[in-house]
N, C-alpha and C positions, 0 to 999 in steps of 0.2 A: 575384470574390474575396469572401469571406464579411469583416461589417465588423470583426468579431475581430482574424481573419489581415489585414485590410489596415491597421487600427490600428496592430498590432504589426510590420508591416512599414515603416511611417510613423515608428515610435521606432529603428527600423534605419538609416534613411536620417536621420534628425536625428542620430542618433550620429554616424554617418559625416562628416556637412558641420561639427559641433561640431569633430569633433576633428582635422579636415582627414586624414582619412585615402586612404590610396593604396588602390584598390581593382581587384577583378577586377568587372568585373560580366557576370554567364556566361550568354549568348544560343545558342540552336541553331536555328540556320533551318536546313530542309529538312533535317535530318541531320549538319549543317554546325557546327562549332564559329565563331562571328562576335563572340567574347567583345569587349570593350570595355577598357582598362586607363586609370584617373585617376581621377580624384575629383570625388563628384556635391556638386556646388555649390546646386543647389535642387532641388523637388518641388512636384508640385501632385497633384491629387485623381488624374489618368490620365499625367503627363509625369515624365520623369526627365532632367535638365539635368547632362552629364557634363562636366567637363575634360579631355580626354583627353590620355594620354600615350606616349608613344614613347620607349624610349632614353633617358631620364632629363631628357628636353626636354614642355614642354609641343605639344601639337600639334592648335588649336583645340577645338572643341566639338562632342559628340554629343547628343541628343534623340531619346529613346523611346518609347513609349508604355510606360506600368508594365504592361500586360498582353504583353509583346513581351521578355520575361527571366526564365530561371530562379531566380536569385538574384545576392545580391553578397558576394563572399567578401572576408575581410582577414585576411591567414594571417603568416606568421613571414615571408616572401621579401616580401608586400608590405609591410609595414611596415619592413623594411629599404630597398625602395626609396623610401618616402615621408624616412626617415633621410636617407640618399643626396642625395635631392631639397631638403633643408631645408638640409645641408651647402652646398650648389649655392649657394643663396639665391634656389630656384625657386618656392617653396613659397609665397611671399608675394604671387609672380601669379597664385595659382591664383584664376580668378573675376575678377579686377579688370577693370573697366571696363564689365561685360557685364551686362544687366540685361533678362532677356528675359521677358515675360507666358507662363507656361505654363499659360492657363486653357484654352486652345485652339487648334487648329493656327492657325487664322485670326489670332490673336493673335501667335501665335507667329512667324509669318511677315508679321508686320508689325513686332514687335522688331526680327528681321533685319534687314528692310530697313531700318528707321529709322538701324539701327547703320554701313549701306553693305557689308554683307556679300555677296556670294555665296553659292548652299547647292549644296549636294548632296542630292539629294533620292534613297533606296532605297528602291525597292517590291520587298523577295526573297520574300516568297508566295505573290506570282504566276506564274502556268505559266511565261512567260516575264518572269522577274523585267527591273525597270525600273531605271536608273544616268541620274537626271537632274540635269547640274550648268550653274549659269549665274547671270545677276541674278534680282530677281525683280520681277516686271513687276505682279501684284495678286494678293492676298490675298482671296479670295471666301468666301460661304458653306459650301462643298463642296469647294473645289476651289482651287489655287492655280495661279500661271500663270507660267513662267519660260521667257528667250529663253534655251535652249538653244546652247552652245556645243559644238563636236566636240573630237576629242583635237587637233586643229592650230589649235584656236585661234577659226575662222570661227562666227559668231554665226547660227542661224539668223533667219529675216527673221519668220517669225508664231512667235508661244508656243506653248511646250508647256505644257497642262492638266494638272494630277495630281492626282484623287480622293485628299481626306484618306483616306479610309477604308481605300487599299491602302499608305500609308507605313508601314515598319516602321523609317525610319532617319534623321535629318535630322545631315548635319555643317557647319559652317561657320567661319571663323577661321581652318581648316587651312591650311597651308602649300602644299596642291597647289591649292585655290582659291582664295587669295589671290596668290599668284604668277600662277597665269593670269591674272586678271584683267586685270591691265598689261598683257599682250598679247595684249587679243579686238579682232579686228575683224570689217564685215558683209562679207560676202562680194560 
């Protein structure tokens, strides 16, 4: 991104966090619509720190790489749901509590853990894209390392490895990785 266009993409995203706006933020893997909906809470130089939402409920947090989306829209439908959300008396958790280093994954995944999170970690462009969720076990150079859980719950026994360079997607706080949690065991 030319430093013009990522400047003025820079006062996009400060608008956004200023005025707590509800947002679309619009992703296409492989042909795939994989848009994002809630409101980006911070930015760094290459990261994008989303609150995400569902259903007019908050429903933890996404992290992108700013070269991993086409843009982030704020149209008439979403500002009526940020409305909606501010009625609720949702609006006031958006962000609280979470304070994660977006200088680099290595960082970034050491926030997590520091916070006692689980992640979910997506690699989708790759041939056979990657769905890896669990604790996280270290934060390396390259590469991070997490004991993998399956959909039943069972932990595997060695880490899985995952090259920062192929994540397109990091969620954590969610409700489907926080609920597991309470019931992983090792096999």
């Amino acid at each position: 991104m030319a430093k013009s266009k990522l400047k003025m993409f820079d006062e996009i995203l400060s608008k956004h966090i200023l005025k707590k706006d509800f947002v679309k933020v619009i992703r296409t893997v492989k042909g795939e619509d994989k848009s994002i909906y809630g409101f980006i809470v911070a930015y760094s130089r290459d990261f994008i720190l989303i609150h995400s939402s569902d259903e007019f409920l908050l429903n933890g947090y996404n992290i992108l790489r700013k070269d991993q989306f086409d843009s982030v829209r704020c149209n008439v439908h979403d500002r009526s749901q940020r409305r909606i959300m501010k009625a609720e008396g949702i609006l006031e958790q958006v962000g609280a509590g979470v304070d994660i280093n977006l200088q680099s994954w290595k960082n970034i995944f050491q926030s997590i853990k520091k916070l006692g999170f689980n992640v979910i970690i997506e690699c989708e462009d790759l041939e056979e894209p990657l769905f890896e969720i669990g604790p996280i076990k270290k934060s390396l150079k390259t590469q991070v390392h997490i004991q993998y859980h399956d959909p039943s719950g069972i932990l595997e026994q060695a880490d899985t490895a995952v090259n920062y360079d192929s994540i397109t997607l990091v969620t954590f706080g969610d409700r489907y990785s926080v609920t597991f949690k309470k019931y992983l065991k090792l096999p």
